[in-house]
DODREN-241494 format. One line per field, with one value per residue (C-alpha): residue number from 1; x, y, z; residue in one letter. Coordinates in Angstrom, 1 decimal. Layout:
n [NUM|...]
xx [X|...]
yy [Y|...]
zz [Z|...]
res [A|...]
//
This chain:
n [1|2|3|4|5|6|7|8|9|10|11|12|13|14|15|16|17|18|19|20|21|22|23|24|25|26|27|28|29|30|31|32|33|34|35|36|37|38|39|40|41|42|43|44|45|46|47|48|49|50|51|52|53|54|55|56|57|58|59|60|61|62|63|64|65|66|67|68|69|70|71|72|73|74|75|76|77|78|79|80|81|82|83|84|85|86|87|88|89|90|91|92|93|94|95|96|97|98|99|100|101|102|103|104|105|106|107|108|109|110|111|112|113|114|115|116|117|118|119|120|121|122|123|124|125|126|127|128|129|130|131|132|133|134|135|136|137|138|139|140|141|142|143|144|145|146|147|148|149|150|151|152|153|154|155|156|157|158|159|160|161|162|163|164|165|166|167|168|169|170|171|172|173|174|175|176|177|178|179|180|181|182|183|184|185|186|187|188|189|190|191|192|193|194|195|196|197|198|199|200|201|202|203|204|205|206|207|208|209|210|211|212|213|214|215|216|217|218|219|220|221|222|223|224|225|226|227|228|229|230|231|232|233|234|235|236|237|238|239|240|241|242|243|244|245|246|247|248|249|250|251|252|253|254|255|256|257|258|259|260|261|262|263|264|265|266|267|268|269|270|271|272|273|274|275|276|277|278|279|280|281|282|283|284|285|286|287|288|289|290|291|292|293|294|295|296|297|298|299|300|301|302|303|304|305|306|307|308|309|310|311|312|313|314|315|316|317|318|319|320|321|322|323|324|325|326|327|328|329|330|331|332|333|334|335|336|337|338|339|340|341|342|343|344|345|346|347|348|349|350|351|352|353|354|355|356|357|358|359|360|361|362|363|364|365|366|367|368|369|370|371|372|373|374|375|376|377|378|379|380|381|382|383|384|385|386|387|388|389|390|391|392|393|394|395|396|397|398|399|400|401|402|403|404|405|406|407|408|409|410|411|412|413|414|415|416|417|418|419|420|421|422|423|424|425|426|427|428|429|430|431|432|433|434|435|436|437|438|439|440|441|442|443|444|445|446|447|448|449|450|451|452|453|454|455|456|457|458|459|460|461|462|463|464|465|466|467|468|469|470|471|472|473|474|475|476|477|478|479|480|481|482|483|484|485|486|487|488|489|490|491|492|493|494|495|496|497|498|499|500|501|502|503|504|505|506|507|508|509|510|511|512]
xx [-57.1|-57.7|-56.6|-56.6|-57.6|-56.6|-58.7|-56.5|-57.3|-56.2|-56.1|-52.3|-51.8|-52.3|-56.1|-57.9|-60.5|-58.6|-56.7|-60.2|-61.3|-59.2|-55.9|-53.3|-51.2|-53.6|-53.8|-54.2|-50.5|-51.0|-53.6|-51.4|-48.5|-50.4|-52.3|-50.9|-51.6|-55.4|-54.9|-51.9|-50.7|-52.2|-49.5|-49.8|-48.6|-48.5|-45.0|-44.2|-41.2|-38.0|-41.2|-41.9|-44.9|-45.0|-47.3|-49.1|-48.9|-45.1|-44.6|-42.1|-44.6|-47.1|-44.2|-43.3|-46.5|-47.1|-43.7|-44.9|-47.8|-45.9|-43.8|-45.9|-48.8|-51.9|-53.6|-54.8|-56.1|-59.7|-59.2|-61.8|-63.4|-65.8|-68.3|-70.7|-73.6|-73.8|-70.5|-68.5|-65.2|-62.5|-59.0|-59.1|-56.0|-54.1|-55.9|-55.9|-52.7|-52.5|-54.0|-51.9|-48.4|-49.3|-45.7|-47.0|-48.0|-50.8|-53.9|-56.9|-60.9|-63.0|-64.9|-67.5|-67.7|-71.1|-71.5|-72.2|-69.4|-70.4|-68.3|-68.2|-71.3|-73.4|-77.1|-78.0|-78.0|-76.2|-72.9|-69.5|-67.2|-64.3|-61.5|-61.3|-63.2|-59.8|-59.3|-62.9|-62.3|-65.6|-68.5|-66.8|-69.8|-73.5|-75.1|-76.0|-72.1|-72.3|-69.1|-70.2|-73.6|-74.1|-76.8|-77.5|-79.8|-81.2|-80.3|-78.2|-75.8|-75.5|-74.7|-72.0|-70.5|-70.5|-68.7|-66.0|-65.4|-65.2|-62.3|-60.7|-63.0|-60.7|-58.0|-55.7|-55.1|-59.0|-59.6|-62.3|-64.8|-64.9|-64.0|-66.8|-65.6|-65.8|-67.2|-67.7|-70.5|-69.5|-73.6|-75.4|-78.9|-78.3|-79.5|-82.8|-82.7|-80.3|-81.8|-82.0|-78.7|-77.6|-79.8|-78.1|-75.0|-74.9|-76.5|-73.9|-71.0|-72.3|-72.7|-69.0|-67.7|-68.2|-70.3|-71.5|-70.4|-70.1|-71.7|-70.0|-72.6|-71.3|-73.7|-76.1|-79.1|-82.0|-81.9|-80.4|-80.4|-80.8|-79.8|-76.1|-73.8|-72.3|-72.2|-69.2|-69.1|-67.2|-64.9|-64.8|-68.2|-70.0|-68.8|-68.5|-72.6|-72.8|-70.6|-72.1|-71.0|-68.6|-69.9|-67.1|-68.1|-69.3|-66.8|-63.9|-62.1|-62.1|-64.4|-62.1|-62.6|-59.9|-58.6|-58.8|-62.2|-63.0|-61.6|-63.0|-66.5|-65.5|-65.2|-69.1|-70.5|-72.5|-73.6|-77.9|-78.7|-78.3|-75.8|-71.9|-70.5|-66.9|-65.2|-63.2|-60.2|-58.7|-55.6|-56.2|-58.5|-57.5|-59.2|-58.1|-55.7|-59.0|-61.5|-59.7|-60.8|-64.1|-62.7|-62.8|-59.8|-59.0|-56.2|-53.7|-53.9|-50.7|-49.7|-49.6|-53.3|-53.9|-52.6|-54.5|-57.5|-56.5|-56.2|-59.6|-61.2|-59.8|-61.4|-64.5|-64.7|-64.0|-67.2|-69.2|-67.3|-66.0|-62.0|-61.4|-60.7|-60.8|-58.3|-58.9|-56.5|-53.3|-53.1|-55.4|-53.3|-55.4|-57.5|-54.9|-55.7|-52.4|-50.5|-47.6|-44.6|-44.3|-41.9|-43.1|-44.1|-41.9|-43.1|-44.5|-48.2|-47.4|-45.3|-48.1|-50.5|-48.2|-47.6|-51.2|-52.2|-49.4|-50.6|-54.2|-53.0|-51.0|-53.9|-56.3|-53.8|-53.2|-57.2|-57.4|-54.8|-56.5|-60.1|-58.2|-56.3|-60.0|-61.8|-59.0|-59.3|-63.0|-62.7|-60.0|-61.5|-64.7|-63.3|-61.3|-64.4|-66.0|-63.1|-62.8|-67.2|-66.3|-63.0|-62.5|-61.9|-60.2|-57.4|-55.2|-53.6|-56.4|-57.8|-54.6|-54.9|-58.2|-56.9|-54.6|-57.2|-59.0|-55.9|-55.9|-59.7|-59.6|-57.0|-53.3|-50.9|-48.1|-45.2|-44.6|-43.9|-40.9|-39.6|-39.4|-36.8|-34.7|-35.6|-33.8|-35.5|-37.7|-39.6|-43.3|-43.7|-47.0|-48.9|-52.6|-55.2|-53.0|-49.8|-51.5|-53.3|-49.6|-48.4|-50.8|-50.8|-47.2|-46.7|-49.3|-47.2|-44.1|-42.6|-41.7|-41.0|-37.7|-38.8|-42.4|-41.9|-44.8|-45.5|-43.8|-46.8|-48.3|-48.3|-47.5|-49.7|-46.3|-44.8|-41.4|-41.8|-40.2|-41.7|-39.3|-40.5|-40.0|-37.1|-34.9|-32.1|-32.8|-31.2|-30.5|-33.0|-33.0|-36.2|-38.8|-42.9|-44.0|-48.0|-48.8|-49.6|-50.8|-46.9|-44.8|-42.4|-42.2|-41.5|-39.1|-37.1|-36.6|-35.8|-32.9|-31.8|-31.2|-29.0|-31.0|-29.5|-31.8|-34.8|-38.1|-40.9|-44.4|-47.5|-48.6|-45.4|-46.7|-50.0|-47.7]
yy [-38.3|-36.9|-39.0|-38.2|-40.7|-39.9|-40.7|-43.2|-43.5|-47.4|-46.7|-46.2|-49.7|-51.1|-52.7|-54.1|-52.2|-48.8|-50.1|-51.0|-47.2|-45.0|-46.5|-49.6|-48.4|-45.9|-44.7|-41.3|-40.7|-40.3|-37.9|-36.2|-35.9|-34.8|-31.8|-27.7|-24.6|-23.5|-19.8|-17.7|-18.3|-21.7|-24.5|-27.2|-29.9|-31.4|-33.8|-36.0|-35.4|-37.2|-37.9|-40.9|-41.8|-45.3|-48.5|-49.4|-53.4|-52.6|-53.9|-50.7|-48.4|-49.1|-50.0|-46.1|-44.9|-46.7|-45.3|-41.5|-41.5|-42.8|-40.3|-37.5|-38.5|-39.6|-42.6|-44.2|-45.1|-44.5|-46.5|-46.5|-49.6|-50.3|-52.7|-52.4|-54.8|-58.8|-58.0|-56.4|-55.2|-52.8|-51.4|-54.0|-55.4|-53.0|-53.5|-57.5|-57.1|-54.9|-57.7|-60.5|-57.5|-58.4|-56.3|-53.6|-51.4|-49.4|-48.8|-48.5|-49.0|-48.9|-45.6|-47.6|-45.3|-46.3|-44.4|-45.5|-45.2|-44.1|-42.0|-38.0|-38.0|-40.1|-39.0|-41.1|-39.1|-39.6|-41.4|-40.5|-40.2|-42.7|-40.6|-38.2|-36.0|-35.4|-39.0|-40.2|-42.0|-42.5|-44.5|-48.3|-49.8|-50.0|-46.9|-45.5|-45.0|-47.1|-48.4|-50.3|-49.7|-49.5|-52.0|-53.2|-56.0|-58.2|-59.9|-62.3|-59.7|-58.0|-61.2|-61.6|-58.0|-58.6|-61.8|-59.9|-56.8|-59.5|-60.8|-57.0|-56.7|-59.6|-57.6|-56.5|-53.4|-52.6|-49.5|-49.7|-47.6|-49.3|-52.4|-51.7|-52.2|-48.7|-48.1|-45.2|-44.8|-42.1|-41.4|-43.0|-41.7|-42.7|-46.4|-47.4|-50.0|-48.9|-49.3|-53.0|-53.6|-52.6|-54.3|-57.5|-56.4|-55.3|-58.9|-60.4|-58.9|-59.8|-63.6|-62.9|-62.2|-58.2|-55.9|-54.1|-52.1|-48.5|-46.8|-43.1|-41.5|-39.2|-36.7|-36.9|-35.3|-37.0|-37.6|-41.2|-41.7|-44.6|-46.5|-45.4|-44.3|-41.2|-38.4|-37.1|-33.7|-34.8|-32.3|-30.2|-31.4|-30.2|-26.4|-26.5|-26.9|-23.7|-21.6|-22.6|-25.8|-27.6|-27.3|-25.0|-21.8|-22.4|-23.7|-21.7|-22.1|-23.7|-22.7|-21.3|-20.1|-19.0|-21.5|-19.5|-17.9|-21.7|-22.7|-20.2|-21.3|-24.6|-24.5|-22.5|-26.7|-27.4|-30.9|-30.9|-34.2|-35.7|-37.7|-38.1|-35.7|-36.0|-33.3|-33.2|-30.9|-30.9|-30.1|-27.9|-29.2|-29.3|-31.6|-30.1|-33.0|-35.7|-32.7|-29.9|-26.5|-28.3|-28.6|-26.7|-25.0|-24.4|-21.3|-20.0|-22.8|-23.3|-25.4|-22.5|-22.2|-26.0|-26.3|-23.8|-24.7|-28.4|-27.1|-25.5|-28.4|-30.5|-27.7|-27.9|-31.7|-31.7|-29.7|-32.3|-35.2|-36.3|-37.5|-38.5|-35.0|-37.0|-35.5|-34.9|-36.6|-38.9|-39.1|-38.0|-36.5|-36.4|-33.4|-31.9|-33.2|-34.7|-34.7|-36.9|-34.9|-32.8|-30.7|-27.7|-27.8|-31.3|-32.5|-29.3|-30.2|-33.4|-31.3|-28.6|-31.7|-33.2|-29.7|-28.9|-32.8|-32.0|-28.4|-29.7|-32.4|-30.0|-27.4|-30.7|-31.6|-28.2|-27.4|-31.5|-29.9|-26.4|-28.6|-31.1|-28.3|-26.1|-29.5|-29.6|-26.4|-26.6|-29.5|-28.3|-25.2|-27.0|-28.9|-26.0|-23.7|-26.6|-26.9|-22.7|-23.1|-25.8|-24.7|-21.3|-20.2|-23.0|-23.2|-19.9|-22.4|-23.0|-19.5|-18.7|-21.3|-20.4|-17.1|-18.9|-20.5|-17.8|-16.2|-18.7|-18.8|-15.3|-16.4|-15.6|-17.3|-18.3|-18.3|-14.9|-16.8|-18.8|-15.8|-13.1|-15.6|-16.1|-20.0|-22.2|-25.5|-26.7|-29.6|-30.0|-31.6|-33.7|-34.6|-34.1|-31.8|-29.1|-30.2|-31.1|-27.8|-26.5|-28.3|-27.8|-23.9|-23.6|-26.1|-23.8|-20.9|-22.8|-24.1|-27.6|-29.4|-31.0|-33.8|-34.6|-35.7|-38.5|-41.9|-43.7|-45.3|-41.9|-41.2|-38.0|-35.4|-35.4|-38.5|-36.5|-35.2|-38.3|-39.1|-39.6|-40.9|-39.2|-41.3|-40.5|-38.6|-35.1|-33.5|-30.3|-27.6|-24.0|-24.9|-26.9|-25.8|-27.6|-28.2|-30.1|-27.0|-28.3|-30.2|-27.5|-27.5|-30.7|-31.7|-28.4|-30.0|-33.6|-31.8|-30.4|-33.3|-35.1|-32.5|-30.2|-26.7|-25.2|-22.8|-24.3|-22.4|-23.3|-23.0|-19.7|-17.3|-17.7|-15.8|-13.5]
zz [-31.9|-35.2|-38.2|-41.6|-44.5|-48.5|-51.4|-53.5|-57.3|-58.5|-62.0|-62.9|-64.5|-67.8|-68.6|-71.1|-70.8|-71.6|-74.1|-76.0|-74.8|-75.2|-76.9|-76.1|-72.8|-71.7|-68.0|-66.4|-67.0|-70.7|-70.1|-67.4|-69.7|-72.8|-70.7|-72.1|-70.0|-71.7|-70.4|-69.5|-66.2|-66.4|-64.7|-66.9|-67.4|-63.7|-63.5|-60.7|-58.8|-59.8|-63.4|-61.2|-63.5|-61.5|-62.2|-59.6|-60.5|-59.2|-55.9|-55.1|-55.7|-53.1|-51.0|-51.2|-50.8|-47.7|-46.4|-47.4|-45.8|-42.7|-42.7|-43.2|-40.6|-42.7|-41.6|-44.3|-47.6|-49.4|-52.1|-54.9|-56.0|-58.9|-59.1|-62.0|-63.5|-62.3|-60.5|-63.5|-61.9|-63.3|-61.5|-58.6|-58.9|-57.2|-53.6|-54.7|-54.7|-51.6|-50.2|-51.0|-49.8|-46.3|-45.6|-47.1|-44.0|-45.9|-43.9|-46.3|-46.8|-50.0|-51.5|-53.8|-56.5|-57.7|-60.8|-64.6|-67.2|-70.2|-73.4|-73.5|-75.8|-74.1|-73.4|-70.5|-67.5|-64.1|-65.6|-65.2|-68.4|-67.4|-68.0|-70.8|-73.7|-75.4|-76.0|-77.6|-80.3|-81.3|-81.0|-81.1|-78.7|-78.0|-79.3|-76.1|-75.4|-72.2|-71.1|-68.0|-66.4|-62.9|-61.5|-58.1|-58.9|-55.5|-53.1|-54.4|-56.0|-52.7|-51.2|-54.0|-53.6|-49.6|-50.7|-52.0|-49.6|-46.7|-47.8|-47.4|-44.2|-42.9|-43.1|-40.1|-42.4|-43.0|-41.6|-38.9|-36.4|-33.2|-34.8|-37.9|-41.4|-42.9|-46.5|-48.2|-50.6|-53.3|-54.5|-51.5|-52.5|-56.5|-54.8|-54.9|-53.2|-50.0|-47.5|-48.1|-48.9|-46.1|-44.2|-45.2|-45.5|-41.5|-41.2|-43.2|-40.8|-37.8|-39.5|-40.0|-36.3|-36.8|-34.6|-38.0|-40.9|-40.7|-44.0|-44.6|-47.3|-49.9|-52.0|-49.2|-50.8|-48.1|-44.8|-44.3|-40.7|-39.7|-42.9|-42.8|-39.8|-41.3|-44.2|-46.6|-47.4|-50.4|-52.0|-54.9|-55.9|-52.9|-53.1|-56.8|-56.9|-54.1|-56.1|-59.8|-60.8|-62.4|-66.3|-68.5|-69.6|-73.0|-75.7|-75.2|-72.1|-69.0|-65.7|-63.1|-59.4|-57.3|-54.9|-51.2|-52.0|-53.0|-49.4|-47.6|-48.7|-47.9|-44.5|-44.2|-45.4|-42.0|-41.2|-42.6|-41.0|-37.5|-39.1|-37.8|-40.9|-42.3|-44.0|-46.3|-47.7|-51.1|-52.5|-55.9|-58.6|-61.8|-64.7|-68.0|-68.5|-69.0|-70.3|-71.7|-72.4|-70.4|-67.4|-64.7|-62.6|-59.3|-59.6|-57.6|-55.0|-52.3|-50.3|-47.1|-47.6|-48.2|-44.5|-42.9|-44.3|-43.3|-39.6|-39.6|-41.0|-38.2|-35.4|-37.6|-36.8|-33.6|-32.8|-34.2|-32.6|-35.4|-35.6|-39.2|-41.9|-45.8|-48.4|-52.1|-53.3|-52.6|-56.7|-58.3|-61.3|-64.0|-61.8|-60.2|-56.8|-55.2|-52.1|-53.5|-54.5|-58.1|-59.3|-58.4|-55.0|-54.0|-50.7|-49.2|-49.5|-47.3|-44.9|-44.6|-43.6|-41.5|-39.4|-39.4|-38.1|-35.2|-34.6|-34.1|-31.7|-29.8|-29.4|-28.0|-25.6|-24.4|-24.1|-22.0|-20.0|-19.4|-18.5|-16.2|-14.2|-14.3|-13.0|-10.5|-9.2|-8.8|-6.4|-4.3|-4.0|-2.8|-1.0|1.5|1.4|3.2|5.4|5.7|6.4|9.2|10.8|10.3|13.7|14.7|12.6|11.0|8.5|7.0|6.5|5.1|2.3|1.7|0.8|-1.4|-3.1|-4.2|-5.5|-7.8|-8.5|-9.9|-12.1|-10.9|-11.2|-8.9|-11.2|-9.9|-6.5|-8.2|-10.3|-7.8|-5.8|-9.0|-8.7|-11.5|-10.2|-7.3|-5.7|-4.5|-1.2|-0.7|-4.1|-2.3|-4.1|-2.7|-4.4|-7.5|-8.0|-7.3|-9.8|-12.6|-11.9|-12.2|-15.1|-17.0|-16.8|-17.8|-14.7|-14.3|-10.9|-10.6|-8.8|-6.2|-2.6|-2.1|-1.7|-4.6|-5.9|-6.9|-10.5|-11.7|-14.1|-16.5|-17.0|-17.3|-13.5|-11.2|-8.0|-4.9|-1.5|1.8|2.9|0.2|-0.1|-2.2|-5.0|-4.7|-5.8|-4.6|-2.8|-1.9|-1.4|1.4|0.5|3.7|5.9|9.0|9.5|8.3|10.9|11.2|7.6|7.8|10.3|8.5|5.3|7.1|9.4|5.5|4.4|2.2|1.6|-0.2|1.1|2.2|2.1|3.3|1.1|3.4|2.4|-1.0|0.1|2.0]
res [X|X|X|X|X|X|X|X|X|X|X|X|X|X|X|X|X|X|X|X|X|X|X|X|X|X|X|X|X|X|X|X|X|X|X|X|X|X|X|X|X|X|X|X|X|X|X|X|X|X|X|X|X|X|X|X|X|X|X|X|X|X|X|X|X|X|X|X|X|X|X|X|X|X|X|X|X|X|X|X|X|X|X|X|X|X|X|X|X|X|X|X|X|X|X|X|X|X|X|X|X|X|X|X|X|X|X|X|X|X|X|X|X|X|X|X|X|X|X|X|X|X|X|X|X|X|X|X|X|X|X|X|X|X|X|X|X|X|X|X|X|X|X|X|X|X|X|X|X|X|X|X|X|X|X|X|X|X|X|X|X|X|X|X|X|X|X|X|X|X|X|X|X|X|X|X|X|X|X|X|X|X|X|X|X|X|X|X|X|X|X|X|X|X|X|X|X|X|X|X|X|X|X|X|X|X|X|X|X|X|X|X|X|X|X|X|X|X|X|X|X|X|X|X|X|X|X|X|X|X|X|X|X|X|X|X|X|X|X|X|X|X|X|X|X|X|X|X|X|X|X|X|X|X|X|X|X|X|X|X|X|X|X|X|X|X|X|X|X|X|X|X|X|X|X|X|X|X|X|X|X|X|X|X|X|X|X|X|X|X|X|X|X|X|X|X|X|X|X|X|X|X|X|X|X|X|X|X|X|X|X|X|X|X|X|X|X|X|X|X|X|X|X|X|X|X|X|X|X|X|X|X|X|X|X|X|X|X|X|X|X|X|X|X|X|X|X|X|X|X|X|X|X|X|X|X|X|X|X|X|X|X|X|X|X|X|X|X|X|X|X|X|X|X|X|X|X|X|X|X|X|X|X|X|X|X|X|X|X|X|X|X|X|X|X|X|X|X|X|X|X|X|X|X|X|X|X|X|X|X|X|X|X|X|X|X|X|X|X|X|X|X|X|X|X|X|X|X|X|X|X|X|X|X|X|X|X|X|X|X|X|X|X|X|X|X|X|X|X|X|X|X|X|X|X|X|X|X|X|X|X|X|X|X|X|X|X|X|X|X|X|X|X|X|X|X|X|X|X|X|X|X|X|X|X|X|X|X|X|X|X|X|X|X|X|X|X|X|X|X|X|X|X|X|X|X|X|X|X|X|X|X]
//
């Protein structure tokens, strides 16, 4: 079963961290609400549906996020967590508080995103400005414009960050791979010291009652295998980087790519490591509102082509054995990645993810149902050519539903059977290989059994079709198929003797 996980960005509360950075009461909101279109036909600003710029320290709000993603199908939660130097945290308290909401039906797991903070103007490479150029304010800090510097230290701080996730672990909520923890590692290969660390933490979680941890690597540049259980083929960040990155054209306006071409090369991302991969989809990507004119855009994106390329991503992992899809993003505003509701567009993104999850799940049970009725068929039809091999002489009813088998080995089907009598409804008599053969053929062209005369402790292919035993008394059908050839007759005659009407007809006419 395929389920589908959201990135979650905890960030849309008050700290004092961004108040010191970027100006008292800042969140993403403030960027979200100050953004102006850069080009024409540019849609900016983005604005929540019913402008529910929300605070995620409000109980209500995660309470109706948990209910939306209910409603529209997706699974669960990634939701980013940040932990810097000697255990340095920022943005936690949403999930803390997650925790502590035990009514709150929110399934979720943590993406570490293990990157250094540092301002706009910064020169030290491989950190992530926190939120935005258009909001610098200057140098106010150390000179090197490090906000919070990612370290991973020793042992003993990988003891104290396992200290912490455990406590989420614990929870009944904590989404989990055969009963594994997951965590997701935004720059698995920016860590030294990985291997190591999760070393101990697989030996801390068995210490704690778990089989393991499963590791899910993002910006998988080496082969881990081995070291983590599976790969992200995080979105935009890993097509941006095939197409020509994610830098701005110059000083003057904003990088831009067009949203289906963008998609379509998407989907071409193949796994390069014997490593489960996940995919992942995204919504649109927008991030003038934190960089301005050097951001990049993603234009002309739509929720029609969001879904299909949703669906395919589903197929793709499915080939691989893999049954989680990742979105980009549940809220991720300030980019323009987000499946909750805006004005523009209200809920169609979720209903487009919803259809597609459902559309997937249909197209799975129809192929199981193809493979079980093609297993099916090989065996009976085995198992008859050994009786035709055996018998053939001996017995005419059995040559003739030989001859019926390989009817349907070639491929026909014996719907035609039903519709060239004008048949509303019928039963199947004996639920044998025969009768369940019957049954599969007929339900694959559309036709449905009223009811199947059998031994009441059979259970039926369709949980819909009921079951009645021989001694009972019949409903009436315009005609029953009679799969037990060999007693025909005398199952004819007993049929009658109860008061059936309707026509019975023995497996045979249908050859005939």
């Amino acid at each position: 079963m395929i389920k589908t996980i959201a990135m979650y960005l905890p960030q849309y509360h008050r700290t004092p961290e961004n108040d010191e950075w970027w100006g008292e009461g800042f969140t993403d909101w403030v960027a979200v609400k100050g953004a102006s279109p850069l080009f024409p036909g540019h849609e900016q600003p983005k604005i929540p549906f019913d402008e529910n710029y929300y605070d995620l320290m409000d109980k209500h709000t995660m309470q109706w996020q948990a209910e939306l993603m209910h409603e529209y199908g997706i699974d669960g939660m990634c939701i980013y967590h940040y932990w810097f130097k000697d255990g340095r945290q920022i943005l936690e308290k949403p999930v803390e508080n997650l925790l502590k909401w035990k009514d709150i039906d929110m399934p979720f797991c943590f993406c570490w995103a293990n990157e250094t903070w540092a301002r706009s103007w910064s020169n030290i490479s491989g950190t992530v400005n926190a939120w935005a150029d258009n909001f610098e304010q200057g140098s106010k800090l150390d000179d090197n414009g490090v906000l919070l510097l990612q370290d991973y230290g020793g042992s003993a701080e990988w003891e104290k960050h396992f200290a912490y996730l455990l406590k989420f672990f614990c929870d009944d909520r904590y989404i989990k791979i055969d009963a594994k923890p997951v965590i997701v590692i935004y720059r698995v290969d920016d860590i030294d010291c990985i291997s190591d660390m999760i070393c101990l933490w697989r030996k801390l979680a068995k210490e704690n009652g778990f089989p393991d941890i499963y590791v899910i690597g993002g910006e998988c540049r080496s082969n881990l295998k081995g070291i983590i259980d599976g790969q992200l083929y995080r979105q935009p960040a890993r097509t941006m980087v095939r197409l020509g990155g994610n830098k701005a054209n110059g000083n003057s306006a904003p990088k831009r790519y067009d949203y289906e071409m963008f998609c379509d090369d998407l989907l071409r991302v193949q796994s390069e490591y014997d490593i489960m991969p996940y995919f992942c989809g995204i919504t649109g990507f927008d991030s003038t509102p934190r960089k301005g004119k050097n951001g990049v855009v993603l234009e002309k994106n739509s929720p029609e082509i969001f879904g299909e390329m949703m669906y395919r991503l589903m197929e793709k992992s499915a080939s691989y054995g893999s049954d989680i899809v990742f979105v980009n993003a549940w809220n991720e505003w300030g980019e323009g990645m987000y499946l909750e509701p805006d004005t523009k567009h209200k809920y169609r993104y979720l209903e487009e993810l919803s259809q597609s999850k459902k559309a997937f799940q249909n197209s799975q049970k129809e192929k199981a149902t193809q493979a079980d009725g093609s297993k099916l068929l090989k065996d009976a039809y085995n198992e008859y050519r050994k009786l035709f091999d055996n018998y053939q002489r001996a017995n005419k009813n059995i040559q003739i539903l030989f001859k019926w088998m390989e009817h349907i080995s070639n491929g026909e089907s014996l719907s035609i059977f039903i519709e060239s009598r004008g048949w509303k409804d019928f039963a199947i008599y004996g639920y044998g290989v025969l009768g369940k053969l019957l049954c599969t053929n007929l339900m694959n062209s559309g036709y449905k059994p009223a009811y199947i005369i059998e031994n009441t402790t059979v259970q039926a292919m369709d949980d819909e079709i009921r079951i009645v035993s021989h001694s009972e008394a019949l409903e009436n059908v315009d005609g029953i198929i009679v799969t037990a050839v060999s007693d025909y007759e005398g199952i004819k005659d007993r049929l009658l003797e109860g008061g059936f009407s309707g026509s019975i007809i023995s497996a045979k006419d249908i050859v005939l």
